[in-house]
C-alpha positions in Angstrom: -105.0 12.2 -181.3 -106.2 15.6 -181.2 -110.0 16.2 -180.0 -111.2 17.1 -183.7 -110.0 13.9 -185.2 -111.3 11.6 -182.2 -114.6 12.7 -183.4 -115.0 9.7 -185.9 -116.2 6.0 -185.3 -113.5 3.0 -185.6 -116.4 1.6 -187.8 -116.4 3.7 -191.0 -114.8 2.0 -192.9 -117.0 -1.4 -192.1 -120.2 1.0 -192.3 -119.4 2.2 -196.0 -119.1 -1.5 -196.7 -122.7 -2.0 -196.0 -124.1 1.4 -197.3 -122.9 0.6 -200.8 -126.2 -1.5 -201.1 -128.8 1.7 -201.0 -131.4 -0.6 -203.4 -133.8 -2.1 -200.3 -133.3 1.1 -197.9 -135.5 4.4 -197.8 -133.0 7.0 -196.0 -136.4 9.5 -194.5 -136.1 12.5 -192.9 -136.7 12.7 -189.6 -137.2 15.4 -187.0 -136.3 14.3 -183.6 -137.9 16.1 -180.9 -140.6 17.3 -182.5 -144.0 17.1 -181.3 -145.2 13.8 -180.5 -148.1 12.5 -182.3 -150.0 9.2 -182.3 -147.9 6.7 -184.8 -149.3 2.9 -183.4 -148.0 0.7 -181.1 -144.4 -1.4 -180.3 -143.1 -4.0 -178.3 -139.8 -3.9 -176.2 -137.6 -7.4 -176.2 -134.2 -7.0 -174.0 -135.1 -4.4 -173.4 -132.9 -3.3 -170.3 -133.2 0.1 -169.1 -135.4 1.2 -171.6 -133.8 3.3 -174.2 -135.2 2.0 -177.2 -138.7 2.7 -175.5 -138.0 6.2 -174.0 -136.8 6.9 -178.2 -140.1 5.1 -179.1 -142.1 6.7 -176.9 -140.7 10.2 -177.9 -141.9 9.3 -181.7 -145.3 8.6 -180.7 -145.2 5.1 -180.6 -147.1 3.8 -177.5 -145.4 0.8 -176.0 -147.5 -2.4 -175.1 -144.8 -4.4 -173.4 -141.5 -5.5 -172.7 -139.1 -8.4 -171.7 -136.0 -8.2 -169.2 -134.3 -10.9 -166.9 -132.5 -8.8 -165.0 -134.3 -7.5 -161.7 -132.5 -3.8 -161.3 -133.9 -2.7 -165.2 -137.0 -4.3 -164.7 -137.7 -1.9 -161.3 -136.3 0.8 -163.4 -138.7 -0.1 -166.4 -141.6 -0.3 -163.9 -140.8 3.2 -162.4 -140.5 4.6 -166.4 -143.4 3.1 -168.1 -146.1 2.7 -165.9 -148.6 2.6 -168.6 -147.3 -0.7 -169.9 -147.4 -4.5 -169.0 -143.6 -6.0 -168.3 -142.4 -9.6 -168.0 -139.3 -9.8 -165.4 -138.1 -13.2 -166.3 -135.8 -15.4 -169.7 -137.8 -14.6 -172.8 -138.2 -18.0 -172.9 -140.4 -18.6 -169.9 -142.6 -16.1 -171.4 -145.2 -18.5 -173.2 -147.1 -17.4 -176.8 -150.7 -17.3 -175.0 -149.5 -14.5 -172.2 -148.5 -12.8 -175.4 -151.6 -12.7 -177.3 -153.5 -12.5 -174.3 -151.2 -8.9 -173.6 -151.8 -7.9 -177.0 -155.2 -8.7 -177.2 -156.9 -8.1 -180.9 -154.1 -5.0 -181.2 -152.1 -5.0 -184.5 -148.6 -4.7 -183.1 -146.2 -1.7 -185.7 -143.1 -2.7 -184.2 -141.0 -5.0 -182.5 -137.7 -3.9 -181.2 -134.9 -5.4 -179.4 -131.1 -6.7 -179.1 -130.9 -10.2 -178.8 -127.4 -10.8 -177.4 -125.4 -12.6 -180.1 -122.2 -13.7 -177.9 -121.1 -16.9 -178.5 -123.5 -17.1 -181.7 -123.2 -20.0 -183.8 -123.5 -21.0 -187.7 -123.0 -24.7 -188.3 -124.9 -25.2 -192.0 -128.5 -25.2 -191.9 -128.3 -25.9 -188.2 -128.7 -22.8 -186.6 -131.8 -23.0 -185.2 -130.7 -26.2 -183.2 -127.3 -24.8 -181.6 -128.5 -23.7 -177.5 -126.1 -20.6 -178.2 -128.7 -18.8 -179.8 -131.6 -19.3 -177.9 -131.9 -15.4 -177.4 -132.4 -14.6 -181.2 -134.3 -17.8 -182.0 -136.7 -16.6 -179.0 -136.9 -12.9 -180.8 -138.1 -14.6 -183.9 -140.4 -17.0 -181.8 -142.1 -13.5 -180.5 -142.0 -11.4 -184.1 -143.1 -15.0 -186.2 -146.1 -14.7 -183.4 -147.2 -11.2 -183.5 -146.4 -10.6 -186.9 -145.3 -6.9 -186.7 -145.4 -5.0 -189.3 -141.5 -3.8 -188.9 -138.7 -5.7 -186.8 -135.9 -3.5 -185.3 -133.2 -5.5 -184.2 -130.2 -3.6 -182.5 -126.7 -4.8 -181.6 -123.0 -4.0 -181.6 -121.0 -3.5 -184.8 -119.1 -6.6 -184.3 -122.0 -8.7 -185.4 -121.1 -8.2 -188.8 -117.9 -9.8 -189.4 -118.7 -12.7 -186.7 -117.7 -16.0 -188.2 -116.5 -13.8 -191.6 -120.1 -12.8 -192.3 -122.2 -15.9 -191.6 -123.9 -15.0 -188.7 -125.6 -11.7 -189.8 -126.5 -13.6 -193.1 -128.3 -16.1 -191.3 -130.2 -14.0 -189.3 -131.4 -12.2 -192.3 -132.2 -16.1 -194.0 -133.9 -16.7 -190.8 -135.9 -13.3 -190.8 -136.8 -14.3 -194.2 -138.2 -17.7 -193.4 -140.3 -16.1 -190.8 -142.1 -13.4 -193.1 -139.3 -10.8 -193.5 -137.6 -11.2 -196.8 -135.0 -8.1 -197.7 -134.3 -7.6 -194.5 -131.4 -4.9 -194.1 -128.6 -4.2 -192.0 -126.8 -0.7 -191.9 -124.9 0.6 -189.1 -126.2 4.1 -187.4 -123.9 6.7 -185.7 -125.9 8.0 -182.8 -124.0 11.5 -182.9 -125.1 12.0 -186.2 -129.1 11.7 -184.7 -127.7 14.3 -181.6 -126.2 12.3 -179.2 -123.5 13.6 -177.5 -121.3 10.7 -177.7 -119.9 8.3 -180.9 -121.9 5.2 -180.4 -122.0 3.5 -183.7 -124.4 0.3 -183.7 -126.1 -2.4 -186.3 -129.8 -2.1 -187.0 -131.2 -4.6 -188.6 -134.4 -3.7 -190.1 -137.2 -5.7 -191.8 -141.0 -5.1 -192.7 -143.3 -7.7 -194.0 -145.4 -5.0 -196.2 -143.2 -5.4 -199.1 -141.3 -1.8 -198.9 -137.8 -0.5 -198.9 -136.9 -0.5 -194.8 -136.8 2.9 -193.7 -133.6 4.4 -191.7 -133.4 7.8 -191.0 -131.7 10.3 -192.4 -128.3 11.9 -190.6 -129.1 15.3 -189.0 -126.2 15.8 -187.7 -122.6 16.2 -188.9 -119.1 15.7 -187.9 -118.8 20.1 -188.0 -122.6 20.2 -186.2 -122.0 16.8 -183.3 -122.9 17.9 -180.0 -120.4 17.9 -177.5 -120.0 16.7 -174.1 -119.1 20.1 -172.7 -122.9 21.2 -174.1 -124.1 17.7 -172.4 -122.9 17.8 -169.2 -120.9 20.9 -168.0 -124.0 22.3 -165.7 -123.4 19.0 -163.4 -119.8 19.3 -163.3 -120.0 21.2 -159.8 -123.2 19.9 -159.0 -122.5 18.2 -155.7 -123.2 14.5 -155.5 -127.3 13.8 -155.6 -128.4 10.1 -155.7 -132.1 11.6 -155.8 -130.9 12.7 -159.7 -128.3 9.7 -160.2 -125.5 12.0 -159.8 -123.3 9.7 -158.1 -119.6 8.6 -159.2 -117.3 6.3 -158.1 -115.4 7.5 -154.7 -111.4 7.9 -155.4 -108.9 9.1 -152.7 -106.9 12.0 -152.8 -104.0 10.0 -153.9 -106.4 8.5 -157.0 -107.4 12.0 -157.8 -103.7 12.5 -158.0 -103.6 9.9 -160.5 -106.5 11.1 -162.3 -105.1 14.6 -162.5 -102.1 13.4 -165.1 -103.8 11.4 -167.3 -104.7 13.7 -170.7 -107.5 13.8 -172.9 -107.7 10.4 -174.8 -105.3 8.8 -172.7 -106.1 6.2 -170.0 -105.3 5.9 -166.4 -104.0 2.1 -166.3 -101.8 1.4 -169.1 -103.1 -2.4 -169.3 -106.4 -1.3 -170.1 -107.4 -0.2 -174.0 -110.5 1.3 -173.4 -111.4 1.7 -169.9 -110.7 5.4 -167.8 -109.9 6.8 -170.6 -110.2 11.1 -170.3 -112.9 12.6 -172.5 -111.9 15.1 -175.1 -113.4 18.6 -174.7 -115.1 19.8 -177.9 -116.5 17.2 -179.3 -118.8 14.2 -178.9 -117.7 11.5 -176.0 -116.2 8.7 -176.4 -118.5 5.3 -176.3 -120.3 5.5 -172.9 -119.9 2.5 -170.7 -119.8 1.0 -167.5 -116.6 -0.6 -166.1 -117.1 -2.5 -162.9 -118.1 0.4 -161.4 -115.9 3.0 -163.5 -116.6 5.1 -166.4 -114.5 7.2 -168.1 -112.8 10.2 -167.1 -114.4 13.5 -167.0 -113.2 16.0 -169.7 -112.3 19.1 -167.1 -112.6 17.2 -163.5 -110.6 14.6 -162.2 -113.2 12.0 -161.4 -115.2 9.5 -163.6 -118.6 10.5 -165.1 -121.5 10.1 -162.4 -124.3 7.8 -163.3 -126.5 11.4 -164.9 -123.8 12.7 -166.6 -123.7 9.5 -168.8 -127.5 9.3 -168.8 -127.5 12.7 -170.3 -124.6 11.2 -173.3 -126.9 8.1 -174.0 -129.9 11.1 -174.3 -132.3 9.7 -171.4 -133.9 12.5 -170.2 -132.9 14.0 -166.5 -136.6 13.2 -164.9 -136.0 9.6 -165.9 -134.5 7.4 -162.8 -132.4 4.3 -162.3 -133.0 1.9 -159.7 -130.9 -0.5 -158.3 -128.2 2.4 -156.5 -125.0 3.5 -158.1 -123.3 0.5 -159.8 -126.2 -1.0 -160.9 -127.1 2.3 -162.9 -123.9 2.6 -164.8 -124.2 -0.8 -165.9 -127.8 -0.7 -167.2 -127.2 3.2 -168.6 -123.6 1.8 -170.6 -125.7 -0.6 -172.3 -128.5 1.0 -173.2 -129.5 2.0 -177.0 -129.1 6.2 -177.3 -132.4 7.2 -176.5 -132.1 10.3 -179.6 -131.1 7.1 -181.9 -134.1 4.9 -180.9 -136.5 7.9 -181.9 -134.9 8.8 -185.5 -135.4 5.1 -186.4 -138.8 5.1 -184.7 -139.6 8.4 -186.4 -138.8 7.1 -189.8 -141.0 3.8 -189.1 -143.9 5.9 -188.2 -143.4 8.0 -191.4 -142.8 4.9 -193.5 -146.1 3.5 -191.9 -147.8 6.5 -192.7 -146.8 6.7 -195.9 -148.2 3.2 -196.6 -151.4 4.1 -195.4 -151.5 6.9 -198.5 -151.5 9.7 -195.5 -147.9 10.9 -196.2 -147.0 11.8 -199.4 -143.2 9.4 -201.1 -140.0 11.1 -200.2 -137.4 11.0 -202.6 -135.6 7.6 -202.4 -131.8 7.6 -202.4 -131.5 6.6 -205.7 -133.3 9.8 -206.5 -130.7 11.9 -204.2 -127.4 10.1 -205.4 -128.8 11.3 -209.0 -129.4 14.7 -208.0 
């Protein structure tokens, strides 16, 4: 595969399935990056190392809270978002009155999160009462309580065709029963909102104001992607600086060896499909991930990515630190939501909100463009 045509996601095809359905979406304009200006207030569930809420943040939105079990992206949440209250312990643990109390008489915009659906299970009408999904009955427990205006509800494109369909149905049924009817699903590309890297991921978007859920608009294009060479090149000398989270996995000579024949899109252990594979130069990265301490292969040197250089694909910025050492950063930066992605959906929120309000004028809606 050459490096112009590994520039496309595995899930188009599955992602022009659901984009034939354009009658309960608004596809907004968004302009990420630009300056930040005050667009209400969110609230963070799973939230791991934070990049929803660094893409939140960027739009405006100021962030009120957040849940996450796991100690190392808590510190690293602390050390981020010092302005906000966080909740280190299972969602569930976390009882309705220490929410309310947090929130106090505040009307909460947003809620945002990706409930991990593993193991997910639709029996019927009995969904509710299987213990395998606890972690998205608790996300409606949390949105049925603060009543949000929107729900933003990330995870991977596999969701979809889980148990043929069922399971992403029933969450919308569920979402419904809770206040969100027309819920939507569509699945993003994050190098189409400027991250340096094809991440494609469901979002599942509802709002309880009776509108068309907003998504934002591509701004980017498979000619117009940025690349990993404009991402990370700078640090490919840099020497190794845990003060930055430029550290990488140590490998012996005789590793480097190793490394050294493997070509671009191929991978260094023949068992593995998707692990250690060398980047392309030229185009956007492959997914960024974390595997048990390895990452994939850099494009030019022959060593994994470091812990920054795959910060800088998911988009967090450089000043923004991981606790927890080496390992523990690759694992909380590969699962993290692109921060560039987080901020286009959070930027077309804000505008929708705004636009409910009667302070932004309608944009066209895609029915409008199609017929243009």
């Amino acid at each position: 595969m050459s490096g112009a045509s590994s520039a496309t996601s595995r899930y188009t095809k599955l992602r022009e399935r659901f984009d034939t359905d354009v009658f309960n979406c608004n596809w907004r304009d968004v302009d990420v990056g630009a300056k930040r200006e005050e667009n209400g207030c969110f609230v963070d569930l799973f939230s791991g190392a934070g990049g929803m809420s660094v893409g939140f943040r960027s739009a405006g939105l100021e962030k009120i809270l957040s849940i996450e079990i796991n100690p190392f992206a808590s510190a690293t949440l602390r050390r981020n978002f010092p302005e906000s209250l966080h909740f280190e312990r299972p969602i569930e643990e976390v009882s309705n009155d220490e929410l309310l109390s947090a929130i106090g008489a505040r009307e909460v915009d947003v809620v945002c999160g990706g409930p991990p659906c593993q193991g997910f299970s639709v029996a019927g009408r009995r969904m509710a009462d299987d213990p395998r999904n606890r972690l998205f009955i608790e996300f409606c427990r949390i949105v049925e309580l603060l009543k949000p205006k929107y729900f933003v509800m990330e995870n991977v494109p596999g969701l979809l065709t889980m148990q043929k369909g069922a399971v992403y149905r029933a969450i919308l049924e569920r979402m419904a029963e809770i206040g969100y009817p027309d819920a939507s699903v569509r699945i993003l590309e994050a190098a189409e909102h400027g991250a340096p890297q094809l991440r494609s991921r469901v979002i599942i978007i509802g709002n309880r104001l009776g509108r068309k859920n907003p998504y934002p608009k591509p701004t980017f294009h498979k000619e117009t992607y940025r690349t990993i060479d404009d991402a990370i090149d700078d640090l490919a000398d840099h020497p190794r600086d845990p003060v930055i989270n430029h550290e990488w996995t140590a490998h012996s000579a005789a590793y480097e060896q190793r490394i050294a024949q493997v070509p671009p899109g191929g991978s260094l252990y023949a068992t593995f499909r998707d692990a250690f594979k060398r980047q392309y130069s030229g185009v956007p990265s492959m997914t960024a991930k974390e595997n048990h301490g390895g990452t994939h292969i850099h494009h030019t040197k022959n060593r994994v990515l470091s812990a920054r250089e795959l910060a800088r694909l998911q988009t967090f910025p450089d000043d923004f630190y991981f606790e927890g050492g080496m390992k523990k950063a690759y694992w909380q930066i590969g699962n993290a939501v692109p921060c560039v992605m987080a901020e286009a959906i959070a930027r077309a929120i804000a505008s929708d909100i705004r636009q409910a309000s009667g302070e932004e004028a309608p944009q066209a809606s895609m029915i409008e463009l199609l017929q243009a």
